[in-house]
C-alpha positions as CSV (number, residue, x, y, z in Angstrom):
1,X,0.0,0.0,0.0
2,X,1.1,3.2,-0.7
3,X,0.1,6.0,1.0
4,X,-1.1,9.2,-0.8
5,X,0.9,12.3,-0.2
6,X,0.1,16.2,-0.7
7,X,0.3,15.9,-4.6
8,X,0.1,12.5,-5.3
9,X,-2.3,10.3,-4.7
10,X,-2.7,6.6,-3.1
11,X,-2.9,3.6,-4.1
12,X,-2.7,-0.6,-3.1
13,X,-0.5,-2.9,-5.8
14,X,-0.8,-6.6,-5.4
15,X,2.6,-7.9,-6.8
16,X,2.0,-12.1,-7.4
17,X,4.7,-14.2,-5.2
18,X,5.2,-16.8,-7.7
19,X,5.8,-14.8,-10.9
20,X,5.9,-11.5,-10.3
21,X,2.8,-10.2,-11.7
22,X,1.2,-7.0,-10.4
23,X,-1.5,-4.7,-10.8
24,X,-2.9,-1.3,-9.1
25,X,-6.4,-0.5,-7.3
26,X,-8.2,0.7,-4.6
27,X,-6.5,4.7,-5.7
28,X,-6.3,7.8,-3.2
29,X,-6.4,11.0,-4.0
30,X,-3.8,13.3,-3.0
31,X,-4.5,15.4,0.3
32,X,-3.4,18.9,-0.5
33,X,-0.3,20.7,1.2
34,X,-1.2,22.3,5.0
35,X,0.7,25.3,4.6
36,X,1.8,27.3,7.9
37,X,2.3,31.4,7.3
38,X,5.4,32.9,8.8
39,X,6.1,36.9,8.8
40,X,9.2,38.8,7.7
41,X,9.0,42.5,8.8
42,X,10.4,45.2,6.4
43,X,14.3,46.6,6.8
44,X,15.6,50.3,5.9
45,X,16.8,48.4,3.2
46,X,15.1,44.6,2.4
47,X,11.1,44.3,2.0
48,X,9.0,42.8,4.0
49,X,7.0,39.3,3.1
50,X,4.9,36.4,4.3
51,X,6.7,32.9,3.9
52,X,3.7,30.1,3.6
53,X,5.6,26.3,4.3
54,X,3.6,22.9,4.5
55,X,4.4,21.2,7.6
56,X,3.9,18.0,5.4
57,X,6.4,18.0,2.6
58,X,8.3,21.1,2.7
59,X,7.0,23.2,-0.1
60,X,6.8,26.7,0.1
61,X,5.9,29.6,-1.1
62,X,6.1,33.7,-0.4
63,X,3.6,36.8,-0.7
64,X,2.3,39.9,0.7
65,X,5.5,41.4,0.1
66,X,6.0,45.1,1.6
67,X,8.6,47.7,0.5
68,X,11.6,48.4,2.3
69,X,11.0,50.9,5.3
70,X,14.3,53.1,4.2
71,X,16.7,54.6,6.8
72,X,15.6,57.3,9.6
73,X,19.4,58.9,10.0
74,X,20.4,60.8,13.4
75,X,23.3,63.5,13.2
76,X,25.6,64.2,15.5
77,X,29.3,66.0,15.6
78,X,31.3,63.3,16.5
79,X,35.0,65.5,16.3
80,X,34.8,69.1,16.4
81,X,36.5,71.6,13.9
82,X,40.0,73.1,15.2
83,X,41.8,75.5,13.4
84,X,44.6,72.5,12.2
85,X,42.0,70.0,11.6
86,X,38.5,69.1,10.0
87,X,35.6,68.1,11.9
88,X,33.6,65.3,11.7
89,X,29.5,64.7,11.7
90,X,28.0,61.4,11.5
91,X,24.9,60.4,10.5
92,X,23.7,57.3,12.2
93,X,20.1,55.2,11.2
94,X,18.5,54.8,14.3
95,X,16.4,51.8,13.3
96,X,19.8,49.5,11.9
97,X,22.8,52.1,12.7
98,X,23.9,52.0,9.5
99,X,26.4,55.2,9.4
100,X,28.3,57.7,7.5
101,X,30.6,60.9,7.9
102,X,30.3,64.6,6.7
103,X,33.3,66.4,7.3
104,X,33.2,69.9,8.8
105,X,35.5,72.8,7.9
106,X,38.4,73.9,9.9
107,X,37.8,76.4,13.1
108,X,39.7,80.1,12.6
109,X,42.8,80.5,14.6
110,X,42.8,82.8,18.0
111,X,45.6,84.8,18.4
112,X,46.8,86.6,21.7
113,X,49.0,89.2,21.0
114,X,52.4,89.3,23.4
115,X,54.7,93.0,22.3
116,X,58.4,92.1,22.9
117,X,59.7,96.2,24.1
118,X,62.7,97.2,21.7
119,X,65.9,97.0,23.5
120,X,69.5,99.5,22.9
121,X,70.8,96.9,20.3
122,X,67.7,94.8,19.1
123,X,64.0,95.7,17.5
124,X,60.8,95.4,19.1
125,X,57.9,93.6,17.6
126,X,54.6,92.2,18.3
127,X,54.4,88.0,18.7
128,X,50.6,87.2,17.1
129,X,50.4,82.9,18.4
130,X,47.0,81.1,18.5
131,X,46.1,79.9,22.3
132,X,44.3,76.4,20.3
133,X,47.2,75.0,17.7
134,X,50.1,77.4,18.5
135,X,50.6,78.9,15.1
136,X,52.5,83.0,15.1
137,X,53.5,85.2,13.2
138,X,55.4,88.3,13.9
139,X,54.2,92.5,12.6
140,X,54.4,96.1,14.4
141,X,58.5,96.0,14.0
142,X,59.5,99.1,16.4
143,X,63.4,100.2,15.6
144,X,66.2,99.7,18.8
145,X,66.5,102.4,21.0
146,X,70.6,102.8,20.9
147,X,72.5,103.2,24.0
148,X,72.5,105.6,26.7
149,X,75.9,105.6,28.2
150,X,77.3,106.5,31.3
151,X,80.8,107.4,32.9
152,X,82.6,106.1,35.8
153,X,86.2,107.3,36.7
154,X,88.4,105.1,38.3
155,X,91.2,106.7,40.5
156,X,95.1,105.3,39.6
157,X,96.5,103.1,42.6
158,X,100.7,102.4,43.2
159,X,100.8,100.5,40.9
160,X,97.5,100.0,38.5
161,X,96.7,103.0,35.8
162,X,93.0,105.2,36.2
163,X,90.5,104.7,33.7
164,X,86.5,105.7,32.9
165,X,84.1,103.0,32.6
166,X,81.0,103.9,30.7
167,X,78.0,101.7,31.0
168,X,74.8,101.8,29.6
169,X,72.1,102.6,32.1
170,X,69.3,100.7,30.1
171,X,71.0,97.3,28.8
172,X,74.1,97.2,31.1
173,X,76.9,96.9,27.8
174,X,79.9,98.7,28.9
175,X,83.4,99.8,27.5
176,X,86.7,101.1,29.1
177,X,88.4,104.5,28.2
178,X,90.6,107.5,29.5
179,X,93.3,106.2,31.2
180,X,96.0,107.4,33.6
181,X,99.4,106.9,34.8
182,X,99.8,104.7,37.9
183,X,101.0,106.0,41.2
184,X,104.6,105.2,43.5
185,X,104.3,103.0,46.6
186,X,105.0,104.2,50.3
187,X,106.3,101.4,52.4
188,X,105.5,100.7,56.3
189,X,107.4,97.9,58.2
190,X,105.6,96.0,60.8
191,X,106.4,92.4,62.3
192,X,103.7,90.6,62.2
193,X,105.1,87.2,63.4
194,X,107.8,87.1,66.1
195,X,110.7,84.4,65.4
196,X,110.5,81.4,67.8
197,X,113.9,78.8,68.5
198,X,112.4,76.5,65.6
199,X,110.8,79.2,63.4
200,X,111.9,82.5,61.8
201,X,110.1,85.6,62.3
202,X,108.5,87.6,59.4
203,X,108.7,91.4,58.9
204,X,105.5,92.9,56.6
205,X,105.8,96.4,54.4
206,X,102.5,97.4,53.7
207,X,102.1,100.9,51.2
208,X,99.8,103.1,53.0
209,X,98.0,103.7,49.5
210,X,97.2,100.4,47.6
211,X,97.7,97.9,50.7
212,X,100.3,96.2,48.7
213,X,102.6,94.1,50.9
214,X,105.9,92.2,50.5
215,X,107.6,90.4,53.7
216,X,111.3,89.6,54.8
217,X,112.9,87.0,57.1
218,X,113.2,87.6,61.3
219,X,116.4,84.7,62.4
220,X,115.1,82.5,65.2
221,X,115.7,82.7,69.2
222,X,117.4,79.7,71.4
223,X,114.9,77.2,73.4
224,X,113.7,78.2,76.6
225,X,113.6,74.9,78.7
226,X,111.5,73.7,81.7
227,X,112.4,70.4,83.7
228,X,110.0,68.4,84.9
229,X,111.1,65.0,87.2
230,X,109.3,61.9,86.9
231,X,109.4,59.9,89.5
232,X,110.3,56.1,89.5
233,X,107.6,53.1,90.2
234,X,108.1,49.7,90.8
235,X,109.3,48.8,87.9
236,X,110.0,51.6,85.9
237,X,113.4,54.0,86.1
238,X,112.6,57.8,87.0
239,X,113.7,60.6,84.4
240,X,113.6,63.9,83.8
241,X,112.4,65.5,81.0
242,X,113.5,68.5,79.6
243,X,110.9,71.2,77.8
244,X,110.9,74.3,75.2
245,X,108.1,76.6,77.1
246,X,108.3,78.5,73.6
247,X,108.2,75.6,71.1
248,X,107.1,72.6,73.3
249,X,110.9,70.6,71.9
250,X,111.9,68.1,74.6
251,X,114.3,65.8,75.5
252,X,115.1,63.1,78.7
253,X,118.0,63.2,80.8
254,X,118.8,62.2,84.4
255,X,117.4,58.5,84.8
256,X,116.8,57.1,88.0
257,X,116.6,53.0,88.8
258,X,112.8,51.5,89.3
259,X,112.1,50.9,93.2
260,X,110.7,47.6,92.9
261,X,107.4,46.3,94.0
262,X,106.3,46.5,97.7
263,X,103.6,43.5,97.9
264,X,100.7,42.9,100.7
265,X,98.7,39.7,100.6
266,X,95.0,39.0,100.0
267,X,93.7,35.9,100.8
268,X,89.7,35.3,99.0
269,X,87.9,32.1,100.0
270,X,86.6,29.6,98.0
271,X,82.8,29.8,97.1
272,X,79.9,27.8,95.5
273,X,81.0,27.8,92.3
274,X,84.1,30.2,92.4
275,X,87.5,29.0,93.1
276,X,89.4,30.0,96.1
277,X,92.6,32.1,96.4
278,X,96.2,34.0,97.8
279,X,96.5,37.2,96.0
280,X,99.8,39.3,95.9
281,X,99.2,42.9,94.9
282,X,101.8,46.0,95.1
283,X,100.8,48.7,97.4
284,X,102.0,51.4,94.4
285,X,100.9,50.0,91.5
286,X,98.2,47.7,90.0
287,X,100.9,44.8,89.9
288,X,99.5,41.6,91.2
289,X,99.8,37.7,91.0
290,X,97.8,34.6,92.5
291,X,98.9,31.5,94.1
292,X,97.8,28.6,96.7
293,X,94.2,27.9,94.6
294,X,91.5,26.2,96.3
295,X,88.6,24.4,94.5
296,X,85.0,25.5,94.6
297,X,82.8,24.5,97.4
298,X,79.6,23.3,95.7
299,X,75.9,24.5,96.6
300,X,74.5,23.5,100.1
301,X,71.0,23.4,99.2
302,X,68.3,23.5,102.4
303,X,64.7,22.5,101.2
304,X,61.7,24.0,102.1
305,X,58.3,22.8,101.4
306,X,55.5,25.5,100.5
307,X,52.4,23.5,100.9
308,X,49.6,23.4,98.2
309,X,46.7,26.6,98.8
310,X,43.0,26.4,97.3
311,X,44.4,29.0,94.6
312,X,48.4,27.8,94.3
313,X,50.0,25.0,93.6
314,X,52.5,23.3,96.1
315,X,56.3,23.0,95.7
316,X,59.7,22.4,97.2
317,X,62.4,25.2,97.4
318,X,65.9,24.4,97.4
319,X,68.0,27.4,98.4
320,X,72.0,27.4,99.3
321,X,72.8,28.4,102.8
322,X,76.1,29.9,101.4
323,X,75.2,32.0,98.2
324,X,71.1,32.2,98.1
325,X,70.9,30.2,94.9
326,X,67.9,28.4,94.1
327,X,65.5,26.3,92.3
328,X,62.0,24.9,92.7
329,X,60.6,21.2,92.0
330,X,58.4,18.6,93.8
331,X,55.1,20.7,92.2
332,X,52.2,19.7,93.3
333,X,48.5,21.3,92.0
334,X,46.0,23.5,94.0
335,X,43.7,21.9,96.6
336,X,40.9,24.0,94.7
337,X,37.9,25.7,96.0
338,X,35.1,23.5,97.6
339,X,32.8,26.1,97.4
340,X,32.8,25.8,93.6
341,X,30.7,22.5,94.5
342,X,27.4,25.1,95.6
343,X,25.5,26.3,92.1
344,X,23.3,28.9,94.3
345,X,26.1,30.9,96.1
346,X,25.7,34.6,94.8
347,X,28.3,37.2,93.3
348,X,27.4,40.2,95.8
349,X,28.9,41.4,98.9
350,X,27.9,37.7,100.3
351,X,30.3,35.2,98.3
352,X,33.3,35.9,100.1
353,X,31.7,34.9,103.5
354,X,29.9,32.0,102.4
355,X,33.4,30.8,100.6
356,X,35.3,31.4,103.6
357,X,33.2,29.5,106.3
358,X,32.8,26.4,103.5
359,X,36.6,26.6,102.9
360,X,37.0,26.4,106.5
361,X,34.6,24.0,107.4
362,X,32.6,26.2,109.3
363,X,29.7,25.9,107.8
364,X,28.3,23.3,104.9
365,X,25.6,23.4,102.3
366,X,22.1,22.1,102.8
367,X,22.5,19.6,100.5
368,X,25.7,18.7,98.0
369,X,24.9,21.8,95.3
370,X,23.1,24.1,97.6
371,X,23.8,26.4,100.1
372,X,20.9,27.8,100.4
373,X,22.1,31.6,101.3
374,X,18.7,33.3,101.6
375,X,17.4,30.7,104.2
376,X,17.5,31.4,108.3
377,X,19.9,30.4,110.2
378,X,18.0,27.7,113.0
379,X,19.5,27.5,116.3
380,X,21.0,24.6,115.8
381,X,23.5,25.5,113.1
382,X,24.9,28.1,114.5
383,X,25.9,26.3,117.4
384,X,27.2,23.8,115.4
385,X,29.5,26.1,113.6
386,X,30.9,27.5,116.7
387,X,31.4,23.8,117.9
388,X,33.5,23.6,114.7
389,X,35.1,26.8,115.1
390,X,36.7,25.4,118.4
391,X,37.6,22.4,117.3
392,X,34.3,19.6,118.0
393,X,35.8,18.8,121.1
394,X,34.7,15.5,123.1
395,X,31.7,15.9,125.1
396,X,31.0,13.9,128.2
397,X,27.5,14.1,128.5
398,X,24.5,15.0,126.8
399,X,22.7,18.4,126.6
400,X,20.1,17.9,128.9
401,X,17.6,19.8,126.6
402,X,14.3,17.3,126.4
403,X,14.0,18.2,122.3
404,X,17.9,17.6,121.8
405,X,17.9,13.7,120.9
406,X,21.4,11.9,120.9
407,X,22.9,10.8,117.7
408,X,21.7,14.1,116.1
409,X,24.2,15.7,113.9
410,X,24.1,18.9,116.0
411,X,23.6,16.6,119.7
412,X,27.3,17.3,120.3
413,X,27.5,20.7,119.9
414,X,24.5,21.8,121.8
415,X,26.1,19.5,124.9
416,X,28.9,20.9,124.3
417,X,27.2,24.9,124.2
418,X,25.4,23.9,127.2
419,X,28.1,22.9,129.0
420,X,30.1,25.9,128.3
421,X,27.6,29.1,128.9
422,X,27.2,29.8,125.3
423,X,23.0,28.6,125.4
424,X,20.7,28.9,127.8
425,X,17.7,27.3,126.2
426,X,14.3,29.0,125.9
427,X,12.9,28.0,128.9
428,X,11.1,25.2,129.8
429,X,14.6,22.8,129.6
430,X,14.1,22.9,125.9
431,X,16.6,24.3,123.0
432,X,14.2,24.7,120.2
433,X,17.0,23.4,117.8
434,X,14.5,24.2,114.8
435,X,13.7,27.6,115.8
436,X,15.4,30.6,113.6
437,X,17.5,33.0,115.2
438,X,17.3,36.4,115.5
439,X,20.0,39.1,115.0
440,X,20.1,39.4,118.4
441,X,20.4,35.9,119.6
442,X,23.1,35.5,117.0
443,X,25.0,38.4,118.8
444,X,24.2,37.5,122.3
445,X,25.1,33.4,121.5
446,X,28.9,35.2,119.6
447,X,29.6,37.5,122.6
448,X,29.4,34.4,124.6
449,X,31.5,31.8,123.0
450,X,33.8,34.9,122.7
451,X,33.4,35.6,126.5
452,X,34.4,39.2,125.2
453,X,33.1,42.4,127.4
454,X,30.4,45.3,126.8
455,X,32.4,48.1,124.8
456,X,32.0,51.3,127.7
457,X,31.1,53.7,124.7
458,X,27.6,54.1,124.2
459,X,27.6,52.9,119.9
460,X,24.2,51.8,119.6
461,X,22.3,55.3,120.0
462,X,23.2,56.3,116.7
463,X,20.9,53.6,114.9
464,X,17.2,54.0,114.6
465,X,16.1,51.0,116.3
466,X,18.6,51.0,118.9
467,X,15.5,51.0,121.5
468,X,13.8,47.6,120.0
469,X,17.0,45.7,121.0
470,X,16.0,43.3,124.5
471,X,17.8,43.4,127.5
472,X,19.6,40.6,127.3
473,X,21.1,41.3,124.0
474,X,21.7,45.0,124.4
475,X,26.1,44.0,125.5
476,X,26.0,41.5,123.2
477,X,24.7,43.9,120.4
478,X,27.0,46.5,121.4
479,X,30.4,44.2,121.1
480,X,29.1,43.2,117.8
481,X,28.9,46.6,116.6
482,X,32.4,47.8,118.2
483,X,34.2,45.1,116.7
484,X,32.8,45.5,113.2
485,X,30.8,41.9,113.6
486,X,27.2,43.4,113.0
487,X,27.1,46.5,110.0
488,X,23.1,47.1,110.0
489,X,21.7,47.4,107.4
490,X,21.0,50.3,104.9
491,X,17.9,51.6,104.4
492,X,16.8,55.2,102.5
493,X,16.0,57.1,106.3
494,X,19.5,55.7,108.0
495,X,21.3,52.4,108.9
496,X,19.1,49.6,111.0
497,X,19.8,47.1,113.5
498,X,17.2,45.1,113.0
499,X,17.6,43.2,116.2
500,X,14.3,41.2,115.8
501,X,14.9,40.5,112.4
502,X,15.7,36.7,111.9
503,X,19.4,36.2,110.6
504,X,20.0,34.9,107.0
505,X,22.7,32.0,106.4
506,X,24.7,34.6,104.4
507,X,24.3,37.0,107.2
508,X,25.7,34.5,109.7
509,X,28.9,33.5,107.0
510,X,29.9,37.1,106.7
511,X,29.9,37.5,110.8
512,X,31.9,34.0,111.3
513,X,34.3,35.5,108.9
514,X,34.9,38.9,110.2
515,X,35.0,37.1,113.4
516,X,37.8,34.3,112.5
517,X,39.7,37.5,111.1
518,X,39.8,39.8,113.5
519,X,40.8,36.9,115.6
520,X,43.6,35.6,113.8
């Protein structure tokens, strides 16, 4: 079968297998091309037209054909005229850019006029040159002026002849004319160097007139000479030597035998690392020689141990007992802070106390990361921290408080409070280990384990609250104030006790500290 096409047309042949026998049928007209239209837009210089192409077989054909649009040309001056050169201006198609030039005629030259004055010997002229290209030319020619001489005598001398210079008083040329006869000399001696014993003298004439000079020879003196004795040394001869005060000649004379050296003897001991010695040095001059050498004596080192801090590291000092050398070894690091353990100790005026009482002992957190700052301080643990403070000593028996069981963790130190006047109880033969403590208590419970004395100045009236302070407490409270202990605090109408108040754990680190300190 073949199939029909866009100017053919179709048809099926049925070709015999056997012989080869064929014929055609069953025809199909052809189907026409399917043409597709395509646009070409005019130029300034090609026409425009309409390109029709089958999108079958290929064949095309074109129409609707438009003239060429033509050019739209922009001018411009692309190089302007000078008075040497041409100008350029170009005209430019601004729809394809085709181009071309026009040329432009030359500019006219500007001249600036510079006059050139006439001189004695030479014309004067105007110089015409143009400020663009530098083209000149040269008119208004004004004739020289001539000279204008004038004269200048010059006297005769001894021994040179008088003459006039003239000069020209305009340009400067000069010539010479008019001479006269020179004059005789008259002669003045004067000596102007005296003769010496090495050198002759000189005699100068001089004419009063000209200045000229001429000299003549002075014969020399004899030597004046000065002796001067130089002693002998140890191992040098004496002399004396022999001067010219006029001309400085000299010469020796008069020698004298060397005296010899007069020896005293210096014994230096033997050090760490320096060699011992006898010295023999003269007593008159820097003569000197060593015998009898002794070997050094080597470092004697003494150690000391400088133990480990919380901030330094430990180490062992070895320092000679004879010469102060030394070196360090045996390092060991820093114990380290344990308060660094707490995550809830603060960064104001509180750190340093609560630091020092944990690094102490003195006091320890409420549980391993806390120290709880801001809490009261019960009764209880401030007893036990002055129980630590002196030492936990043994106790023999128990408090006797009927709310202090045994085998508490603050039993001991209450007994041993009890048994030393620090506590009282609160009546009732109870402790109240639980209870909080007041400013005041904390004070009064100090100035006891201190067994420190009322101060006899009065240093209480001068806070606000002075009067709320009990009876009991009012020496205690005093002390604690005199020593620095208890600071009040600050408030925006003056400084407070605060004697009722109940006393914060930070509060009670910063007293234990100033306490230790002061106590030290």
């Amino acid at each position: 079968m073949t199939a029909p096409t866009c100017t053919a047309s179709g048809y099926t042949t049925h070709t015999c297998s056997v012989c080869g026998h064929s014929y055609v049928d069953s025809i199909v007209p052809a189907t026409g091309h399917t043409y597709t239209e395509s646009v070409t837009a005019p130029t300034c210089t090609n026409a425009g037209y309409t390109t029709h192409l089958c999108s079958v077989c290929g064949h095309s054909y074109v129409d609707s054909i438009v003239p060429a649009t033509g050019h739209d040309y922009v001018w411009q001056i692309t190089r302007v005229p000078t008075c040497t050169a041409e100008g350029v201006k170009t005209f430019t198609c601004s729809h394809c850019g085709d181009s071309y030039d026009v040329a432009l005629a030359k500019a006219d030259h500007t001249y600036e006029a510079v006059v050139t004055a006439p001189t004695c010997t030479n014309n004067g002229y105007t110089t015409h040159t143009c400020s663009v290209c530098g083209d000149s030319y040269v008119d208004s020619i004004v004739p020289a002026t001539g000279h204008s001489y004038e004269a200048v005598v010059t006297a005769p001398t001894c021994d040179k002849m008088g003459y006039t210079t003239y000069t020209c008083s305009v340009c400067g040329d000069s010539y010479v004319g008019s001479y006269t006869d020179a004059l005789e000399h008259t002669y003045t001696a004067v000596v102007t160097k005296e003769p010496t014993c090495t050198e002759e003298g000189v005699k100068t004439f001089t004419c009063s007139e000209c200045g000229k000079s001429y000299t003549e020879a002075i014969p020399t003196v004899a030597h004046r000479y000065e002796a001067v004795v130089t002693a002998p040394t140890c191992d040098k001869m004496g002399y004396t030597t022999y001067t010219c005060s006029a001309c400085g000649d000299s010469y020796v004379a008069d020698y004298v035998d060397a005296a010899g050296h007069d020896c005293e003897t210096e014994t230096v001991p033997a050090t760490c690392l320096g060699y011992g010695f006898v010295r023999e040095s003269c007593k008159h001059c820097d003569y000197s020689v060593i015998t009898e050498i002794t070997a050094p004596l080597g470092h004697d080192y003494q150690a000391v141990v400088t133990a480990p801090t919380l901030d330094e590291g430990g180490y062992t000092t070895h320092t000679c007992s004879r010469c102060g050398d030394s070196y360090v070894d045996s390092e060991t690091p820093a114990l380290g802070h344990k308060c660094a353990a707490y995550t809830d100790i603060p960064t104001d005026w509180a750190k340093e106390g609560i630091c020092f009482v944990i690094e102490n002992g003195l006091m320890v957190g409420t549980t391993s990361t806390t120290f709880a700052p801001k809490d009261t301080l019960t009764r209880a643990m401030l007893v036990t921290v002055l129980y630590r403070m002196a030492g936990s000593p043994a106790v023999d028996a128990p408090s006797g408080f009927t709310d202090v069981a045994d085998g508490q963790w603050y039993s001991d130190a209450i007994a041993w409070a009890a048994a030393n006047g620090i506590v009282n109880g609160v009546g009732g033969n109870k402790f109240a280990p639980s209870e909080p403590v007041t400013r005041e208590q904390l004070a009064a419970i100090f100035f006891r384990y201190a067994k420190a004395e009322a101060p006899e100045a009065d240093v209480l009236s001068g806070y606000p609250d002075a009067e709320a302070i009990s009876t009991y407490a009012r020496d205690a409270m005093a002390w604690a104030v005199s020593t620095g202990l208890v600071t009040g605090s600050k408030e925006a109408d003056g400084t407070y006790l605060a004697p009722q108040g109940l006393a914060a754990r930070e509060q009670a680190a910063a007293i234990l500290m100033r306490y230790v300190k002061a106590n030290a």
